[in-house]
BAFI-485680 format. One record per residue (C-alpha): residue number from 1; x, y, z. Coordinates in Angstrom, 2 decimals, decimal comma. Layout:
drense; x; y; z
NUM; X; Y; Z
...
***
This chain:
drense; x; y; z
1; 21,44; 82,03; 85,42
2; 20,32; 78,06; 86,03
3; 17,94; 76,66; 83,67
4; 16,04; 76,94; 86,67
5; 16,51; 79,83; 87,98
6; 15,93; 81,51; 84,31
7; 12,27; 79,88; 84,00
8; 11,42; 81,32; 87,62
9; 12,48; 84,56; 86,70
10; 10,60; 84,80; 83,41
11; 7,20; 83,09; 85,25
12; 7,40; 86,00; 87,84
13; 8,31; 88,01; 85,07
14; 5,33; 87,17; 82,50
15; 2,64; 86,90; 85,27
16; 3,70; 90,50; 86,57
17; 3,96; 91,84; 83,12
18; 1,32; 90,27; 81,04
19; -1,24; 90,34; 83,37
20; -0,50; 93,70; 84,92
21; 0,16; 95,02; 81,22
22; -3,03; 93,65; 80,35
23; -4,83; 95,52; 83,15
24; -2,80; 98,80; 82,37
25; -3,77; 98,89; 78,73
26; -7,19; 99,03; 79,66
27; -6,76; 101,58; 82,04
28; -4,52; 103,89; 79,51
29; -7,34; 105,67; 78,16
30; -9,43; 106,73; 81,38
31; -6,19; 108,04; 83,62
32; -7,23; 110,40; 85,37
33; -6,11; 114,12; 85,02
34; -3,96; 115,40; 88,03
35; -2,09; 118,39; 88,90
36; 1,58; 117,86; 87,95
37; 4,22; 116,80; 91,20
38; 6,12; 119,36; 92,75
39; 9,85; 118,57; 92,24
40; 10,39; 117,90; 96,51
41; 8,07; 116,59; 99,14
42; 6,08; 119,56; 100,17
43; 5,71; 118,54; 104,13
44; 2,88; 120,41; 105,62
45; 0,72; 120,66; 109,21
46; -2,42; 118,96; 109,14
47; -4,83; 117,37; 106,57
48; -8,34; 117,70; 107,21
49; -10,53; 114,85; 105,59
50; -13,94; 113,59; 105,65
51; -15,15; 110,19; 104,80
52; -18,66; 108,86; 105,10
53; -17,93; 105,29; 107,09
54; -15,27; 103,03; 107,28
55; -16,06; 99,23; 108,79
56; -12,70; 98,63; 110,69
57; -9,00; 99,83; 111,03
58; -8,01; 96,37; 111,39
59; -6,08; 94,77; 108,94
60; -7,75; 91,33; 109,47
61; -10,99; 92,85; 109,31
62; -11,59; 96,15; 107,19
63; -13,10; 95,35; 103,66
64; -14,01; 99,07; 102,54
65; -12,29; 101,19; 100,34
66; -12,51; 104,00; 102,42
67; -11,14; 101,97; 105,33
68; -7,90; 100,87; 102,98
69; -7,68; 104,57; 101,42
70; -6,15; 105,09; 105,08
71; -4,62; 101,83; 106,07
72; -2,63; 101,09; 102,81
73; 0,06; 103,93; 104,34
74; -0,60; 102,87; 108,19
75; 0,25; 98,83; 107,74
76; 3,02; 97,68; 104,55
77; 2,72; 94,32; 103,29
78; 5,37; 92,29; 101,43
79; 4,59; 93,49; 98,31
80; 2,56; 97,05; 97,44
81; 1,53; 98,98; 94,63
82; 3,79; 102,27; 93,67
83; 3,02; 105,57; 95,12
84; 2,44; 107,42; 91,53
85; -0,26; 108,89; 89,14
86; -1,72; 106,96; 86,15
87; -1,33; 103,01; 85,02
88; 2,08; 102,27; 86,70
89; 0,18; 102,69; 90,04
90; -0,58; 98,95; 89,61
91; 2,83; 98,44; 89,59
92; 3,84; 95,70; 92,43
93; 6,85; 96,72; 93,97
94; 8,42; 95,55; 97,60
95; 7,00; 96,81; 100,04
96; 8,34; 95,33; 103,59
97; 10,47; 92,46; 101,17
98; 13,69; 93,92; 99,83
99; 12,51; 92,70; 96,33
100; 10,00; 90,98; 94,35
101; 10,21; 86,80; 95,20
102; 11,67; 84,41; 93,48
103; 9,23; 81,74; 92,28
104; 9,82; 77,94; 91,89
105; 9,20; 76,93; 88,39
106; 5,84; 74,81; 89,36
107; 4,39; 78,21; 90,62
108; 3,92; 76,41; 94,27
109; 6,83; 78,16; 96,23
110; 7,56; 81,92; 97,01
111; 10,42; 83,19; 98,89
112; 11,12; 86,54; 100,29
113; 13,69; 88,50; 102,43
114; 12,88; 91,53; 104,46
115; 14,29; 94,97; 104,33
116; 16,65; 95,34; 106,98
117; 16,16; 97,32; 110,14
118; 12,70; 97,45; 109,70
119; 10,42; 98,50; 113,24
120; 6,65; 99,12; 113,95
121; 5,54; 102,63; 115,10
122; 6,24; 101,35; 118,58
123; 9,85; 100,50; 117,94
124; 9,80; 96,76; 117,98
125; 11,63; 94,96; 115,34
126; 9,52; 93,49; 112,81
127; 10,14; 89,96; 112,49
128; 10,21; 87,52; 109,35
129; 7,52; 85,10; 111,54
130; 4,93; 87,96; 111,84
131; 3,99; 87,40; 108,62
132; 2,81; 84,20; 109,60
133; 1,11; 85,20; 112,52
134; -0,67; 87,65; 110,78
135; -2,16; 84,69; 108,51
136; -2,76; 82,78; 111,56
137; -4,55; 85,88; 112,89
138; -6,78; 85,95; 110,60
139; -7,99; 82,44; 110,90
140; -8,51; 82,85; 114,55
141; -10,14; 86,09; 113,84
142; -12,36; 84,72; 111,31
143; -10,88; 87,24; 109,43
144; -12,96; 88,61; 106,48
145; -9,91; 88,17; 104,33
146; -9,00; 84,30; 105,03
147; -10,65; 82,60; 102,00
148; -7,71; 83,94; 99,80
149; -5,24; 82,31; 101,87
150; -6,50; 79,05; 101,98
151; -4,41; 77,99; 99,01
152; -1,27; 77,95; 101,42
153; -0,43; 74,98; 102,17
154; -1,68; 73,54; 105,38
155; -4,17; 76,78; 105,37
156; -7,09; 74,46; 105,42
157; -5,69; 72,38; 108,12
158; -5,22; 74,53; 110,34
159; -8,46; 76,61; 109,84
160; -10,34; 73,92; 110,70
161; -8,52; 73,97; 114,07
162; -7,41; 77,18; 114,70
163; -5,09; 77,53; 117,56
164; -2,38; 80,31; 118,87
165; -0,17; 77,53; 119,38
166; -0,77; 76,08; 116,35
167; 1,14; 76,26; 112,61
168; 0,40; 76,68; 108,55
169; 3,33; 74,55; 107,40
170; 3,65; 75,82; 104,11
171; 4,63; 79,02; 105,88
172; 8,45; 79,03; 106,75
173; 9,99; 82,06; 108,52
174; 13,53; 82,63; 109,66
175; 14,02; 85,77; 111,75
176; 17,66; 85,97; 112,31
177; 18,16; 85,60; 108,00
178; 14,90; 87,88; 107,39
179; 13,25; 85,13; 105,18
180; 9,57; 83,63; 104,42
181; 9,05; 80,83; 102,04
182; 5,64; 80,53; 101,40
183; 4,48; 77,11; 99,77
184; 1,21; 76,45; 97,98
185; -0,90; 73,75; 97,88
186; -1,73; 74,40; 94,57
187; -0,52; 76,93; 91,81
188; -2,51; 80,43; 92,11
189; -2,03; 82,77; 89,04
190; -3,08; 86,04; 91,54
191; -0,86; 85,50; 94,51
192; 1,56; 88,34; 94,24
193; -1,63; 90,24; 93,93
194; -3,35; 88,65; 96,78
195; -0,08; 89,00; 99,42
196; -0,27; 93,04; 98,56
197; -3,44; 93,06; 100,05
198; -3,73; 94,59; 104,09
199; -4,87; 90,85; 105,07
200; -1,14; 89,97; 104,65
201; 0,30; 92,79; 106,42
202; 2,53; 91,33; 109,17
203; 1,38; 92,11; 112,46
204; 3,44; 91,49; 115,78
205; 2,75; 88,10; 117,56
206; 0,42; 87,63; 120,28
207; -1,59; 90,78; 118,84
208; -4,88; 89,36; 119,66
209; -7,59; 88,04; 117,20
210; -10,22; 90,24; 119,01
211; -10,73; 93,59; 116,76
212; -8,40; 96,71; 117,17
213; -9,82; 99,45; 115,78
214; -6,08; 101,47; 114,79
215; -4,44; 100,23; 118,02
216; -1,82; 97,72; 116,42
217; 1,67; 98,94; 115,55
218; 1,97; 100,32; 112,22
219; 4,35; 99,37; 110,14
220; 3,76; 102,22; 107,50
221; 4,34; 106,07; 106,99
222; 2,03; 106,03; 109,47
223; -0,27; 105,32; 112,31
224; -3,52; 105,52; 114,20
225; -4,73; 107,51; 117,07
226; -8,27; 108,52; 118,90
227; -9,95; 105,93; 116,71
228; -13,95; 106,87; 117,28
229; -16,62; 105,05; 114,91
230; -18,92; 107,93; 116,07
231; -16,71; 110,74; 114,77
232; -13,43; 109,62; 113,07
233; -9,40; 109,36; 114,12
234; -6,12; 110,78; 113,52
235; -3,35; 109,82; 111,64
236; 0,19; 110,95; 112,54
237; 3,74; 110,07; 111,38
238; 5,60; 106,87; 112,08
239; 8,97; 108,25; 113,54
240; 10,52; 104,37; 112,99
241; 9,11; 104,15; 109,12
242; 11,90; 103,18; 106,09
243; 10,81; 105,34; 102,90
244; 11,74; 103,53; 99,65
245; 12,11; 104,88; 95,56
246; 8,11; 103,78; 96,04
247; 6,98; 104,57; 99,40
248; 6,83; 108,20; 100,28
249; 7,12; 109,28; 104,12
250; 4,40; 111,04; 103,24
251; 3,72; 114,89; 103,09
252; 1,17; 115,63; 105,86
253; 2,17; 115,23; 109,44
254; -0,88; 115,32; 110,67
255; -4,28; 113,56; 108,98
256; -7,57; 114,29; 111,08
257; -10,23; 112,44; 109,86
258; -14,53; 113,12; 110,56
259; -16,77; 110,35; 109,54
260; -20,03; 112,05; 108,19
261; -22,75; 110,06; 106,36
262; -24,37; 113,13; 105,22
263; -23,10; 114,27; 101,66
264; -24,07; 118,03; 101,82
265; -22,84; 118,17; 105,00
266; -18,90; 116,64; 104,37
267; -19,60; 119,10; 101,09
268; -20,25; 122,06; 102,83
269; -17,31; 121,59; 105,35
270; -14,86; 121,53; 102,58
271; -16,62; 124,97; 100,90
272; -16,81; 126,44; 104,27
273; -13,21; 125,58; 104,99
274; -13,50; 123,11; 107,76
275; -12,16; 120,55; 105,45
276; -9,59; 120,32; 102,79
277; -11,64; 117,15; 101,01
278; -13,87; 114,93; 101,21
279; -14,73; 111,82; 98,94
280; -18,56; 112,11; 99,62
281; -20,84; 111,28; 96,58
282; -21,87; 115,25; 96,19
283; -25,57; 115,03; 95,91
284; -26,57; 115,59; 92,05
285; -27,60; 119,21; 92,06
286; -24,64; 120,46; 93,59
287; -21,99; 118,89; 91,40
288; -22,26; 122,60; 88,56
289; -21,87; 124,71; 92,07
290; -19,42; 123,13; 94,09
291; -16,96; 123,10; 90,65
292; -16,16; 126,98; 91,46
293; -16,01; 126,62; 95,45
294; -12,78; 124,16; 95,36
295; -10,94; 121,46; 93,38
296; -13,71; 119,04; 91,98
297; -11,81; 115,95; 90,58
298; -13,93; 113,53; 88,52
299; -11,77; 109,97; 89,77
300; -12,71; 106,34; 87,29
301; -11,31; 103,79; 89,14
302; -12,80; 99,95; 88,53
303; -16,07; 99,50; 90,85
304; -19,68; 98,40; 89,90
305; -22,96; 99,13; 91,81
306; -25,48; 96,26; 92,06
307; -28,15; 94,84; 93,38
308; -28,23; 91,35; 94,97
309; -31,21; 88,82; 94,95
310; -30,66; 85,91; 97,47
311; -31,12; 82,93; 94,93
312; -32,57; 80,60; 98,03
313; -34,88; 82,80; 99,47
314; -38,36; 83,43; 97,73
315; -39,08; 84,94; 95,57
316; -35,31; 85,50; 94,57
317; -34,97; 81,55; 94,24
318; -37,12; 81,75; 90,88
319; -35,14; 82,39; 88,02
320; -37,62; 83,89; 85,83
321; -38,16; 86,84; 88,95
322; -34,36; 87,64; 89,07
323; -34,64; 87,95; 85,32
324; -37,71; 90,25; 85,51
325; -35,47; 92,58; 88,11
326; -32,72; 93,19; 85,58
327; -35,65; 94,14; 82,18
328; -37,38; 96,52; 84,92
329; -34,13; 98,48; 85,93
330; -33,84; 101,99; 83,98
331; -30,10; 101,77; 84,05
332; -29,49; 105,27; 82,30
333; -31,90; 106,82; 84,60
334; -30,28; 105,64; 87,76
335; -27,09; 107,30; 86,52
336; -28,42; 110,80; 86,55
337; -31,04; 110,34; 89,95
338; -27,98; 108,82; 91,81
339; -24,87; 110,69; 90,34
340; -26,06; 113,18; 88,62
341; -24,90; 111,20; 85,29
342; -21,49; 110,69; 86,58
343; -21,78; 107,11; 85,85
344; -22,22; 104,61; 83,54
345; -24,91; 102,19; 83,29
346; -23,91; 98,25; 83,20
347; -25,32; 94,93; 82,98
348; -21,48; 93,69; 83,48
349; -20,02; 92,35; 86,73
350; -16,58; 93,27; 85,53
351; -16,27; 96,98; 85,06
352; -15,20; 98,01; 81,52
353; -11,33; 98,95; 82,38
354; -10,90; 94,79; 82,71
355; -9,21; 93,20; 79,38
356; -11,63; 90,17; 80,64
357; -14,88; 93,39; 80,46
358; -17,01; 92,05; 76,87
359; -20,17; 94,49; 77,31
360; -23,52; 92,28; 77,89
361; -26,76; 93,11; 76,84
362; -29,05; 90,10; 77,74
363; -31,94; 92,69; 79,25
364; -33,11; 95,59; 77,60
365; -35,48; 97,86; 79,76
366; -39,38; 96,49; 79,36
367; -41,07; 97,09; 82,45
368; -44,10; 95,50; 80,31
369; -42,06; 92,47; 79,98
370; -41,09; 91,95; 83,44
371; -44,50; 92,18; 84,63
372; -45,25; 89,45; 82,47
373; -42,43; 87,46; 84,03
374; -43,12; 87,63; 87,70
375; -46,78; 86,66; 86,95
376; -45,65; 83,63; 84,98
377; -43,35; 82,78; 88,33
378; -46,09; 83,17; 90,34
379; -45,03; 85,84; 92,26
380; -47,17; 88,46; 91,80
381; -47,88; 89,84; 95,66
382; -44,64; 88,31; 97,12
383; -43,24; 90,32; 100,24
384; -39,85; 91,68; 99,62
385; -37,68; 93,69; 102,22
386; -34,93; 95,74; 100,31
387; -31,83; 96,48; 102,61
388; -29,65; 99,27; 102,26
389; -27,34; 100,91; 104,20
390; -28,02; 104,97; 106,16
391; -25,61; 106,86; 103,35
392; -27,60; 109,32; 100,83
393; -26,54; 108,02; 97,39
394; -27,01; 104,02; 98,34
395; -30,98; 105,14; 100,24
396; -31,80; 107,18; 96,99
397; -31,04; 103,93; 94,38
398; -32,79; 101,42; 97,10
399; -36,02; 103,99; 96,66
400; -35,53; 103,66; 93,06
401; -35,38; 99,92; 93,59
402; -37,93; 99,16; 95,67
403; -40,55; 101,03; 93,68
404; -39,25; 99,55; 90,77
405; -40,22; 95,89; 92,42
406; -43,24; 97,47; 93,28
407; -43,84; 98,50; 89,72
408; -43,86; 94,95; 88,76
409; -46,07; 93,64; 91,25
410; -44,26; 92,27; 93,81
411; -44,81; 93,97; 97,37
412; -41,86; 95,32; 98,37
413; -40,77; 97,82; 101,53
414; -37,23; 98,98; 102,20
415; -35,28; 98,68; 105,50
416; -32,14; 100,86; 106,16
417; -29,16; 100,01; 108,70
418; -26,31; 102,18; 110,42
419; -23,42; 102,40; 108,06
420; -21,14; 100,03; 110,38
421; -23,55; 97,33; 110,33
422; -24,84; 96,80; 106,85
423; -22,33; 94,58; 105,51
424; -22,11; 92,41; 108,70
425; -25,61; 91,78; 109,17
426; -26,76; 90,90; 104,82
427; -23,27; 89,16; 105,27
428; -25,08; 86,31; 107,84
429; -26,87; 83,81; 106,30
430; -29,18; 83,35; 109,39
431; -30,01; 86,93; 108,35
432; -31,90; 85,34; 105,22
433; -31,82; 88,94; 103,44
434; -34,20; 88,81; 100,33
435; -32,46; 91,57; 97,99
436; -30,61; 95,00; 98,50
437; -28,15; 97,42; 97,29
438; -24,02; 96,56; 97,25
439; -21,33; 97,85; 95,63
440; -17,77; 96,20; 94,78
441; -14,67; 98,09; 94,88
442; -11,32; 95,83; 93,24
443; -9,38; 94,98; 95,95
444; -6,60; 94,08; 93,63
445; -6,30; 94,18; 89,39
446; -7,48; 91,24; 88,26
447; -10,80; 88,79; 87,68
448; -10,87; 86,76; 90,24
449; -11,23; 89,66; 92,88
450; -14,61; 89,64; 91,36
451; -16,17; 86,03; 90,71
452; -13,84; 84,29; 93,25
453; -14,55; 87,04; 96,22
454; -18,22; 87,74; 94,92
455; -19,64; 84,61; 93,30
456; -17,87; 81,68; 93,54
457; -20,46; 79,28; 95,81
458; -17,62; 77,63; 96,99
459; -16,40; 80,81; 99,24
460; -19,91; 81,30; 100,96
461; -19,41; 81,37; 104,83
462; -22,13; 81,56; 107,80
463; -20,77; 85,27; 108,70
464; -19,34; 87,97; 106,83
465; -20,20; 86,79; 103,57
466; -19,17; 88,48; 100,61
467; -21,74; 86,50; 97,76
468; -24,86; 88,25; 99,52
469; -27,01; 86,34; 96,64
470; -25,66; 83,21; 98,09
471; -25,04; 82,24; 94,07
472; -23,81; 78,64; 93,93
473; -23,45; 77,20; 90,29
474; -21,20; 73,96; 90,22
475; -20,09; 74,59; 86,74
476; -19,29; 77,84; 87,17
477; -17,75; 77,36; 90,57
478; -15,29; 74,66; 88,88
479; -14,54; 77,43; 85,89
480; -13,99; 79,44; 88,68
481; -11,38; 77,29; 90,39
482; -9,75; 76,10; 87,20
483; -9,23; 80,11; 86,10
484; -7,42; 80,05; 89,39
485; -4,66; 78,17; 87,72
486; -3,96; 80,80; 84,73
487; -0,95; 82,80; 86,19
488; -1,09; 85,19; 83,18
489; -4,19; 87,26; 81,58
490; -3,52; 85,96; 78,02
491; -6,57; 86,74; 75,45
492; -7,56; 83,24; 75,80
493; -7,69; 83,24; 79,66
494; -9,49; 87,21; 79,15
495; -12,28; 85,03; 77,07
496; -12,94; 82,62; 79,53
497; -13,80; 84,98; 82,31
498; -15,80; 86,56; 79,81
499; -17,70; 83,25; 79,38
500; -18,06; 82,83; 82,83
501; -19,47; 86,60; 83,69
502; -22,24; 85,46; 80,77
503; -23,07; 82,25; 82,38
504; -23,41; 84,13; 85,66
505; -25,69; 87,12; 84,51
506; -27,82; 84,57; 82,26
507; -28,70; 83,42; 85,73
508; -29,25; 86,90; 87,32
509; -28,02; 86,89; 91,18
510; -27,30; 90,13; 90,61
511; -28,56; 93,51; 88,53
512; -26,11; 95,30; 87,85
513; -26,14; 99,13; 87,23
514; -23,74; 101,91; 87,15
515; -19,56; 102,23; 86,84
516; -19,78; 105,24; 88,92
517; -16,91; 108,09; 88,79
518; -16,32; 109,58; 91,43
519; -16,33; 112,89; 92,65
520; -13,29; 114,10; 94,96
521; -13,70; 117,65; 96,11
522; -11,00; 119,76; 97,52
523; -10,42; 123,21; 99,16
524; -9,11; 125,32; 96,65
525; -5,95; 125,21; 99,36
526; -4,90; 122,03; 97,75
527; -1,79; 122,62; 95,96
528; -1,25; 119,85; 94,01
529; -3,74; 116,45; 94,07
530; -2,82; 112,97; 93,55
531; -4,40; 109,53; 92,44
532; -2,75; 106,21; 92,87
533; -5,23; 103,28; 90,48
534; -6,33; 101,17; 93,31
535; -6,57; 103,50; 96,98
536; -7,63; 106,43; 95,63
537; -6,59; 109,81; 96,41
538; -2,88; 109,69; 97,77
539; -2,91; 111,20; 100,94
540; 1,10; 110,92; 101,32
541; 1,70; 113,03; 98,54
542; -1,03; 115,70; 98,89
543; 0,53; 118,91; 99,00
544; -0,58; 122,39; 99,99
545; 0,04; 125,91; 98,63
***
């Protein structure tokens, strides 16, 4: 090798192992336990599954896990995670690239080559350029995903005038050689990371910025059919899909899907034998019975639940208040009215599987105290509306929570929307939403899917916002930014999030409460069951006896 070419290797090298090896430590101890593989693909009919909402089947526009748990096998990316149990699930491997990229030694430029012969479910070639368009797409789209890719050079040009027409020049494609050089403005430690995600799945030009709900080509194991946001959709196989070492054609040929909101109800299909699973949150006193009606697997994956507090509306725009919220909170209880104690109570952003994760505790529970606090503020009688969103386990903690601001004598009532909506409408600032209930799912392993997505004041948009506290601190924003930078999660770089996640909760946007585990029940059909780190339950490798 070149002196050159050596240090590129060893920088894609070290950021992919350090910081992935980093996350994979962590997560060593809480794998979860899985029935073993069977030794060859064990094809089968149809899959019956029921989720309780999904927001889109769009890869410019979905941002739920539940929504991804189906897309990651109907639209590839460049780069993916591996199709396998335990820590080397956050593996990235090629996914639509024929390998991993070779990086210039600044960090600033990435080049790729796609797999030959590649086609989308509707036989048409896919094309080098469609990985641009699908960046462009989501600018035109206002995309939900688009702040990550702003860091490409020209990004921010071109998003200020977004046109069909138009071009990101620090995106180069060559379709006849297969290649995309990608160039950065500036150097951004979780790229690889942040090109795995569905935002970045290449799309076919022209395909339309206006939302479609499953009807793009796929470019996966497969694809979309009878999309219905009142009941559900079908998956079935893509006849033109490539299977890799890493990529399974997937077992299933057939994947019906019912959207149900109501947790007994998605239960009781699965016992009854409607359903072969569901991922519902099984209300609390059925978790003992439902253990000898199927296969009840307990999943930890990295997620916290929270509650927001928009830090410019009143009262929430009073320190000392947003303080009083997070003494008031009974953490422990919430964990057994919610789950059913399959959780674990927080005061951390970062869930505890992060190498960045030191455990805070700035606010003990003292209702006494935090009565104390919001009279001090002034607030005592203030009108809050809580929001939540129409699913059982997120109504029953915005109860808890509004008669926990009650409690402390501010007036509060709670307002619930559909499932579809919730998100949309506390993400719209004109929407001026005082407080509610959210919860954050990693999108990909590492800290800044957290404080750059969630927190970081200099992301906050007009419309599908992400920071529903509208949190804007210019010191942390700039730690933020400069964290950016770091391409591997050394101990150093692990304290300084650490920092930051301190600096944040001192000034309490947010009150956080439960890691939750999560309960994935199956028919006792199921003959082997497994979980890949970041989507979940693997629906391509499900098997049945």
């Amino acid at each position: 090798m070149t002196s050159k070419r050596r240090w590129t290797w060893l920088l894609s090298a070290l950021a992919l192992a350090a910081g992935f090896s980093l996350m994979v430590a962590a997560y060593g101890v809480a794998a979860n336990r899985t029935k073993a593989a069977p030794k060859h693909s064990q094809a089968f009919g149809t899959l019956k599954a029921v989720l309780d909402t999904i927001d889109y089947l769009d890869p410019q526009q979905a941002y739920t896990g539940q929504s991804w748990w189906a897309m990651w096998n109907v639209w590839e990316t460049l780069l993916t995670y591996r199709h396998v149990d335990g820590p080397s699930g956050y593996k990235l491997v090629p996914g639509l690239a024929q390998s991993l990229p070779s990086i210039s030694a600044n960090g600033k430029v990435y080049k790729f080559k796609l797999r030959s012969g590649l086609k989308y479910s509707n036989g048409q070639a896919i094309r080098a350029s469609d990985f641009e368009y699908a960046i462009k797409r989501g600018f035109l789209a206002t995309g939900q995903g688009v702040g990550f890719y702003t860091d490409i050079a020209g990004a921010a040009a071109f998003a200020a005038h977004p046109t069909a027409s138009g071009d990101i020049s620090g995106i180069t494609a060559n379709n006849a050689k297969r290649t995309i050089t990608i160039r950065m403005a500036k150097p951004r430690g979780d790229f690889l990371t942040i090109l795995a995600l569905l935002f970045a799945a290449p799309v076919p030009a022209g395909t339309t910025p206006a939302i479609h709900n499953g009807n793009i080509p796929a470019s996966g194991p497969y694809r979309i059919v009878g999309y219905d946001p009142n009941r559900g959709f079908t998956m079935l196989r893509n006849k033109y899909f490539k299977p890799t070492k890493d990529i399974p054609r997937g077992n299933p040929n057939r994947i019906d899907v019912s959207l149900i909101g109501d947790a007994n109800t998605a239960t009781q299909r699965v016992i009854g034998g409607q359903a072969d699973y569901t991922n519902a949150a099984i209300p609390p006193d059925r978790i003992a019975s439902v253990k000898n009606r199927g296969h009840l697997i307990l999943r930890k994956t990295a997620n916290t639940y929270y509650f927001w507090m928009n830090v410019n509306v009143a009262p929430f725009n009073k320190l000392k208040v947003r303080q009083a919220v997070n003494y008031a909170i009974d953490r422990k209880a919430l964990q057994t009215l919610v789950w059913g104690g399959l959780g674990q109570p927080t005061q951390n952003i970062l869930p505890p599987t992060y190498p960045s994760y030191r455990k805070l505790k700035l606010y003990s529970h003292n209702v006494a105290k935090a009565r104390q606090m919001i009279t001090a503020a002034g607030a005592k009688g203030a009108n809050v509306t809580v929001w939540t969103r129409e699913v059982s386990d997120a109504l029953t903690a915005a109860q808890y929570y509004t008669s926990v601001l009650n409690s402390i004598g501010l007036d509060a009532k709670l307002t619930t929307l559909p499932r579809a909506t919730y998100y949309t409408t506390i993400g719209k600032r004109d929407t001026k939403a005082q407080t509610g209930w959210a919860r954050w799912l990693e999108d990909y392993p590492h800290p800044l899917d957290w404080f750059d997505v969630l927190l970081n004041g200099n992301r906050i948009v007009d419309q599908d916002n992400n920071n529903y506290a509208y949190y804007s601190n210019k010191k942390v924003n700039s730690q933020i930014e400069s964290l950016k930078k770091a391409p591997v999660l050394t101990p150093a770089v692990n304290q300084r999030w650490a920092s930051v996640e301190k600096s944040i909760m001192q000034d309490a946007p947010w009150a956080p409460w439960s890691n939750r585990v999560f309960p994935e029940f199956f028919t006792k059909k199921m003959g082997c069951i497994h979980i890949q780190l970041l989507y979940g339950i693997d629906l391509a490798r499900l098997c049945k006896k």
